[in-house]
FIGU-606719 format. One record per residue (C-alpha): residue number from 0; residue in one letter; chain; x, y, z. Coordinates in nm, 3 decimals, padded with zeros to 5 digits. Example, Ala and Ser with C-alpha at 12.3 -4.5 7.8 and 13.67 -1.06 7.14 Angstrom:
2
  seq  type  mol        x        y        z
    0     a    A   01.230  -00.450   00.780
    1     s    A   01.367  -00.106   00.714
//
This chain:
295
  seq  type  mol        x        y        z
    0     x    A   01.408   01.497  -03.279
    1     x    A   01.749   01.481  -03.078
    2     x    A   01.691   01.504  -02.724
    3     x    A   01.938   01.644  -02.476
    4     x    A   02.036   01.399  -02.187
    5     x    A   02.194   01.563  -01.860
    6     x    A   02.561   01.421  -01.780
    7     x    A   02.472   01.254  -01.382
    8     x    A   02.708   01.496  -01.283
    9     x    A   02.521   01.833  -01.367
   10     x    A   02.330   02.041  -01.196
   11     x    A   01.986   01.916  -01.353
   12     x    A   02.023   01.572  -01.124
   13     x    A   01.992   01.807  -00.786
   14     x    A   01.678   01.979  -00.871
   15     x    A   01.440   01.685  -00.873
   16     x    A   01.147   01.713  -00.646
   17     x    A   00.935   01.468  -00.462
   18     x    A   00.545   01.501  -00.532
   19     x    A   00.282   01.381  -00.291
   20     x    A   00.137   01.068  -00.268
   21     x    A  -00.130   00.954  -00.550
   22     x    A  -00.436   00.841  -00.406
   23     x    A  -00.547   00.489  -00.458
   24     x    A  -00.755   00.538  -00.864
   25     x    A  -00.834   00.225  -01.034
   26     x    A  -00.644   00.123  -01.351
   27     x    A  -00.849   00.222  -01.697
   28     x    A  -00.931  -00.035  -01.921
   29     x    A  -00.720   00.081  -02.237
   30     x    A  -00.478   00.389  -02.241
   31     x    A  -00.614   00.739  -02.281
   32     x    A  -00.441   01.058  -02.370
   33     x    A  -00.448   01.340  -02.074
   34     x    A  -00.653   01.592  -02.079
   35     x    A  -00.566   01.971  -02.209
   36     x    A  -00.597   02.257  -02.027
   37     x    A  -00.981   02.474  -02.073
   38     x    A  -01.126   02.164  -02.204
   39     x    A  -01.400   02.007  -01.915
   40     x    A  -01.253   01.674  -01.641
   41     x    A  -01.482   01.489  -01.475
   42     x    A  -01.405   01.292  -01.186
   43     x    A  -01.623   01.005  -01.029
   44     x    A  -01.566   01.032  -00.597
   45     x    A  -01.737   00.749  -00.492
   46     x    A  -01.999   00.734  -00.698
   47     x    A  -02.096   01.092  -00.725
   48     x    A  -01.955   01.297  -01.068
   49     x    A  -01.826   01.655  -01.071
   50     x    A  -01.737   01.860  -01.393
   51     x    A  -01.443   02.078  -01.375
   52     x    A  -01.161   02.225  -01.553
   53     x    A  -00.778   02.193  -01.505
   54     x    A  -00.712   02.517  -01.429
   55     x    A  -00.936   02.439  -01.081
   56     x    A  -00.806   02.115  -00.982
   57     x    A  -00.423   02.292  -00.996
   58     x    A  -00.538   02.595  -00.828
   59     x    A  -00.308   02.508  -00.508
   60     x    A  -00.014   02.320  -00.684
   61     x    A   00.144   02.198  -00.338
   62     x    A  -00.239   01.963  -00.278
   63     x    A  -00.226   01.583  -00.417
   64     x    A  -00.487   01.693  -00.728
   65     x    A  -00.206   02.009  -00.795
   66     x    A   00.013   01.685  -00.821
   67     x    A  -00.218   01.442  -01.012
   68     x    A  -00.290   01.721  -01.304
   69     x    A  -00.029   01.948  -01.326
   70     x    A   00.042   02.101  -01.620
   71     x    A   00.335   01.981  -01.864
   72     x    A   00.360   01.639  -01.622
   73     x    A   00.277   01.343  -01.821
   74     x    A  -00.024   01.170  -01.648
   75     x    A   00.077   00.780  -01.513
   76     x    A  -00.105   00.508  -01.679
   77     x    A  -00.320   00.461  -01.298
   78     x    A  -00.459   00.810  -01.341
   79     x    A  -00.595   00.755  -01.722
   80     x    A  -00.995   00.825  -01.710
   81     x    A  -01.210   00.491  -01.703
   82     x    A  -01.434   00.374  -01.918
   83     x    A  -01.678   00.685  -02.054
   84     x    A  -01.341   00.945  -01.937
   85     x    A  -01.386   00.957  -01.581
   86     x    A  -01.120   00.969  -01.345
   87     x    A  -01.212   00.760  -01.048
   88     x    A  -01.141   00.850  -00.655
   89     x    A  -01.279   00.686  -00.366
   90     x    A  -01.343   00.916  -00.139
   91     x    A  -01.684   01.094  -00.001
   92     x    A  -01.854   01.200  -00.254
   93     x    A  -02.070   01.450  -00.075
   94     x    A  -01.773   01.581   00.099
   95     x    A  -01.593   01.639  -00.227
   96     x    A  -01.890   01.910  -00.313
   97     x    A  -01.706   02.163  -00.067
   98     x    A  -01.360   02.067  -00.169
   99     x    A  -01.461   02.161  -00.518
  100     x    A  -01.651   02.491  -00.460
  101     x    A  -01.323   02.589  -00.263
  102     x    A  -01.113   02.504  -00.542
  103     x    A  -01.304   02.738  -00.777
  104     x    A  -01.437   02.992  -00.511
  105     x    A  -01.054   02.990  -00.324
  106     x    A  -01.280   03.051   00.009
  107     x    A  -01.523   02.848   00.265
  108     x    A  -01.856   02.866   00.167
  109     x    A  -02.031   02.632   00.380
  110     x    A  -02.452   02.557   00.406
  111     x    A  -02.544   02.740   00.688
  112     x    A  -02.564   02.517   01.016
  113     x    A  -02.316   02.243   00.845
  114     x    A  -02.241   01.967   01.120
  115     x    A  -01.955   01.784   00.920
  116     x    A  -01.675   02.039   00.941
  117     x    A  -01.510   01.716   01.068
  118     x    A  -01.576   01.466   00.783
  119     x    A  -01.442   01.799   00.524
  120     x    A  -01.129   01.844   00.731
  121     x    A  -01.033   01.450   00.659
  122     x    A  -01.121   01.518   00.326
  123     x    A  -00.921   01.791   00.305
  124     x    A  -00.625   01.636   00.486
  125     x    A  -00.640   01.360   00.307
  126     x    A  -00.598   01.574  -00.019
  127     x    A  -00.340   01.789   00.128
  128     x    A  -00.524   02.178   00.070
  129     x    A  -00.339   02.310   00.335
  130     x    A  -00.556   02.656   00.260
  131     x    A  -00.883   02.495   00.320
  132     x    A  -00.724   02.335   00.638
  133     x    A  -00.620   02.738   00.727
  134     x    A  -00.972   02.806   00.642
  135     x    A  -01.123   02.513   00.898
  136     x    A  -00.912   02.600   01.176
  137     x    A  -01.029   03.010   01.135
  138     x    A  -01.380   02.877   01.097
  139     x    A  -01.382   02.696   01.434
  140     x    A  -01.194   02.968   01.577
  141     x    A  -01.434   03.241   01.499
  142     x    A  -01.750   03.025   01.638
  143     x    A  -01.539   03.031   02.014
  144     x    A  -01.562   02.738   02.237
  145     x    A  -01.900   02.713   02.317
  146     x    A  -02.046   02.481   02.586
  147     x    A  -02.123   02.134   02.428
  148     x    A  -02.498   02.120   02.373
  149     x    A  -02.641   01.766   02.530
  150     x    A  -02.601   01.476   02.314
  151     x    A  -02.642   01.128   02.359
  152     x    A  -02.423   00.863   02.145
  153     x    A  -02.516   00.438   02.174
  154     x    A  -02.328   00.241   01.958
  155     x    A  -02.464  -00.168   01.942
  156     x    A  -02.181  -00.449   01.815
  157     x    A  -02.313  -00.792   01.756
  158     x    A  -02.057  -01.076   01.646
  159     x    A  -02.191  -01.383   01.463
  160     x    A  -02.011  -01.696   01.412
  161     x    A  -02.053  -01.912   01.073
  162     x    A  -01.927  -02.210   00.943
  163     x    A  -01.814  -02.183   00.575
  164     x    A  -01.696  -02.565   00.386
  165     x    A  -01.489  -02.472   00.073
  166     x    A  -01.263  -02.697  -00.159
  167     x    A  -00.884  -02.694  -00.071
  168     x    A  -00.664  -02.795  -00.393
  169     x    A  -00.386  -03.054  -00.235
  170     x    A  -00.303  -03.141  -00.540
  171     x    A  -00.302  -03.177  -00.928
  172     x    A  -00.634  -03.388  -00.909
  173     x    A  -00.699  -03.432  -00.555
  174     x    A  -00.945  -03.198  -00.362
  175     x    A  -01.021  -03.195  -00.011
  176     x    A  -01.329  -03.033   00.186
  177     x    A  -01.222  -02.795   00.460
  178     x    A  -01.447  -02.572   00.697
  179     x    A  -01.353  -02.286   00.883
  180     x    A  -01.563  -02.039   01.117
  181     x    A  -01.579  -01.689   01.005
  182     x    A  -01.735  -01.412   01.250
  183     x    A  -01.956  -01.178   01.081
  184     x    A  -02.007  -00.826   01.267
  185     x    A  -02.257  -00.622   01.266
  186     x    A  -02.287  -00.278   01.468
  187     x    A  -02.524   00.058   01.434
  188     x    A  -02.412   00.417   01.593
  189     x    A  -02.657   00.672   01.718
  190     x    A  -02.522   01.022   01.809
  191     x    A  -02.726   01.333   01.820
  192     x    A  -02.454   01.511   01.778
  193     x    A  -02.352   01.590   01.396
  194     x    A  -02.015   01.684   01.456
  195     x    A  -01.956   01.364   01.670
  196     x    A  -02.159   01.158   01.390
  197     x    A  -01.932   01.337   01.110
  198     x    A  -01.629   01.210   01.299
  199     x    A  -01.740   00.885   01.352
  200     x    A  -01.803   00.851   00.986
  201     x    A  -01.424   00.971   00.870
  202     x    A  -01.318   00.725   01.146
  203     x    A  -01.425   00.415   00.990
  204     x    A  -01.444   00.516   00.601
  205     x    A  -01.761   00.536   00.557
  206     x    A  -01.759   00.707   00.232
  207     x    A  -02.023   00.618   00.019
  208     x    A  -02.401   00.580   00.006
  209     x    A  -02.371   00.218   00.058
  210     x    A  -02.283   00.218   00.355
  211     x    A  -02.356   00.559   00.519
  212     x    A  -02.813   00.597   00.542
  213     x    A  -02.789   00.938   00.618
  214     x    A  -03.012   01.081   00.961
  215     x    A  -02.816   01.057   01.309
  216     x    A  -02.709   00.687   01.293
  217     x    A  -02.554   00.472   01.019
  218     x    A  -02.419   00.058   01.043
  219     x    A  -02.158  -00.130   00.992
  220     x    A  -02.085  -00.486   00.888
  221     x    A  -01.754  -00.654   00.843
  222     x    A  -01.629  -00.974   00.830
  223     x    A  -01.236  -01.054   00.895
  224     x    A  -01.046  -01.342   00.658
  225     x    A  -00.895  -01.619   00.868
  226     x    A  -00.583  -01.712   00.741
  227     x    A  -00.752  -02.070   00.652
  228     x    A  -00.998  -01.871   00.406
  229     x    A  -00.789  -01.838   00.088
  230     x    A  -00.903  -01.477  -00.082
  231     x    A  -01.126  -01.610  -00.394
  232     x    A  -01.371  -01.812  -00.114
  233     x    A  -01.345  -01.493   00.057
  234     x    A  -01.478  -01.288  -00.212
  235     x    A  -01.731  -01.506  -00.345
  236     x    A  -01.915  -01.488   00.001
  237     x    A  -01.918  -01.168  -00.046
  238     x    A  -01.762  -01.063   00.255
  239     x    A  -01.548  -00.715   00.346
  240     x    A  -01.317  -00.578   00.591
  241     x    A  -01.331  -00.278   00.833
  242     x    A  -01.068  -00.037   00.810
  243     x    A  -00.994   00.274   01.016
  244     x    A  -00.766   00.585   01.014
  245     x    A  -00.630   00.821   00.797
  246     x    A  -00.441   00.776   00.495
  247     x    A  -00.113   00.616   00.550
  248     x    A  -00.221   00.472   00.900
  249     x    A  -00.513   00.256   00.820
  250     x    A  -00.578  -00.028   01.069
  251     x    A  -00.796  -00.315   01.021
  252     x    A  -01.075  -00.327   01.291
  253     x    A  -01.035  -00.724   01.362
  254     x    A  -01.345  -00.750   01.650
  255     x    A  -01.541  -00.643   01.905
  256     x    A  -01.252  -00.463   02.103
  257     x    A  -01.103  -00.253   01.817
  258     x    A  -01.420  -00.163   01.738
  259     x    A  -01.528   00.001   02.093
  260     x    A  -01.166   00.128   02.155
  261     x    A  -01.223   00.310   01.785
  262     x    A  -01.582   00.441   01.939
  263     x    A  -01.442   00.513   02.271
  264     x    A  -01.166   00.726   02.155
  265     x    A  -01.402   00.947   01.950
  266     x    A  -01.665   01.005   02.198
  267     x    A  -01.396   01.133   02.434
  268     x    A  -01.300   01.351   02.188
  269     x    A  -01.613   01.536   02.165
  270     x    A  -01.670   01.549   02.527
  271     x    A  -01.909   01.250   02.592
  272     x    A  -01.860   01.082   02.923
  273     x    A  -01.984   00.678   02.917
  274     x    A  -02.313   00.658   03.093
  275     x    A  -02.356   00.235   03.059
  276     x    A  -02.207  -00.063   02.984
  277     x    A  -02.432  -00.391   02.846
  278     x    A  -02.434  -00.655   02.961
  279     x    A  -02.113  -00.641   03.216
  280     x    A  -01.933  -00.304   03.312
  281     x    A  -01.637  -00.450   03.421
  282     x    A  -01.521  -00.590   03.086
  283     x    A  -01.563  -00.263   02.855
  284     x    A  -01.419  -00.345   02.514
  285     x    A  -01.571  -00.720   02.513
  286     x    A  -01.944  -00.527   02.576
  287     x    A  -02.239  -00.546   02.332
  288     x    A  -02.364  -00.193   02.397
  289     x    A  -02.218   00.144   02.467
  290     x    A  -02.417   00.453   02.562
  291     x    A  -02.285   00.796   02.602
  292     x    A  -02.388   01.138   02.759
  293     x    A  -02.303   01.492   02.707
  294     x    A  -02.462   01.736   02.932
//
């Protein structure tokens, strides 16, 4: 078949379109056709899989899964289904229940006294369903501004430094044993608060089961590379980063004082005041223990 190719100079150059941003899917092992409209997709979001169809992930073309699977757009080799056809996402899992049901319900139908309205509007920022967003912002609207009920928030950072010896190559045969400290944190937040707790959770990432326990507290443990560290030594200790942010403005959390500043800043938010400092209040960000107090 003969296929018609535009001169540069016509009109069908100055109709393209930019689509949003994919989010970051793994690469599938071998190539796989896309999928047809009415037939079932299922999607893996970190960890957790949903069934669906295409007609309800492209129900608001303008979001990032309208752009992903819209109809008549060939799918890009990064958004083929992994092995056993899913497509793979990772993002909350949990969160992505709602985010579904309001892709096939088109309204908010929320468990009643949800405390993670924060976590879902991340979510739903983060997959650009500017409805849902609409729906949020009515949601919080209609329950007022009530007075904060009393919460407390304590959030514990330790930092612990290791030696790690690994083999530098320095050349063709020649080997040479080098050492170089890594810092290992590890820190736990308690909030009473759900809200403040859902927040605190989109803040740093935590997205899976892994990682969040569920109840009002959850932990952390990261480990920065030093530069010395090449990336396979850093691997094979099993070691990970902290990130935080939204998409397109994540930061990596390097120690102690990124950490609190990161705490800090969403405690304020959600009208905690800072109640004590351990072990010296004059030197905030460099403390081992934060506790905050809503009254």
């Amino acid at each position: 078949m003969t296929q018609f190719c535009p001169h540069p100079g016509s009109s069908a150059f100055s109709s393209l379109s930019v689509s949003p941003v994919l989010p970051k899917i793994s690469p599938p092992p071998v190539p796989s056709s896309p999928p047809s409209f009415g037939g079932p997709v299922t999607l893996n979001v970190g960890g957790t899989l949903y069934s669906t169809t295409l007609e309800t992930l492209t129900r608001f073309p303008d979001s990032m899964l309208g752009a992903m699977f819209r109809a008549g757009t060939p799918i890009a080799p990064n958004l083929n289904p992994q092995g056993g056809g899913h497509y793979f996402i990772d993002r909350d899992g949990k969160a992505f229940r709602h985010i579904l049901n309001f892709l096939r319900l088109g309204r908010l139908d929320l468990p009643r006294g949800y405390g993670e309205t924060a976590l879902l509007r991340a979510e739903a920022d983060f997959y650009q369903i500017q409805p849902l967003l609409d729906a949020l912002r009515e949601l919080e609207a209609s329950r007022g501004a009530p007075v904060p009920t009393a919460a407390l928030l304590h959030a514990d950072v330790d930092a612990s430094p290791r030696l790690v010896h690994f083999s530098a190559r320095q050349g063709p045969h020649h080997y040479e044993l080098s050492s170089v400290q890594v810092d290992t944190f590890r820190a736990n937040i308690f909030c009473t608060d759900p809200e403040c707790l859902g927040a605190m959770r989109a803040r740093f990432g935590v997205a899976s089961e892994d990682r969040a326990e569920g109840g009002p507290h959850f932990r952390l443990e990261w480990a920065p590379c030093p530069a010395e560290l090449p990336e396979v030594e850093y691997r094979r200790l099993g070691l990970q980063p902290l990130w935080t942010g939204g998409p397109g403005e994540l930061r990596e959390v390097v120690g102690t004082p990124g950490f609190l500043e990161e705490v800090l800043r969403v405690a304020l938010e959600h009208g905690f005041r800072l109640d004590s400092v351990f072990p010296d209040p004059e030197d905030l960000l460099n403390s081992r223990s934060l506790r905050f107090v809503r009254h």
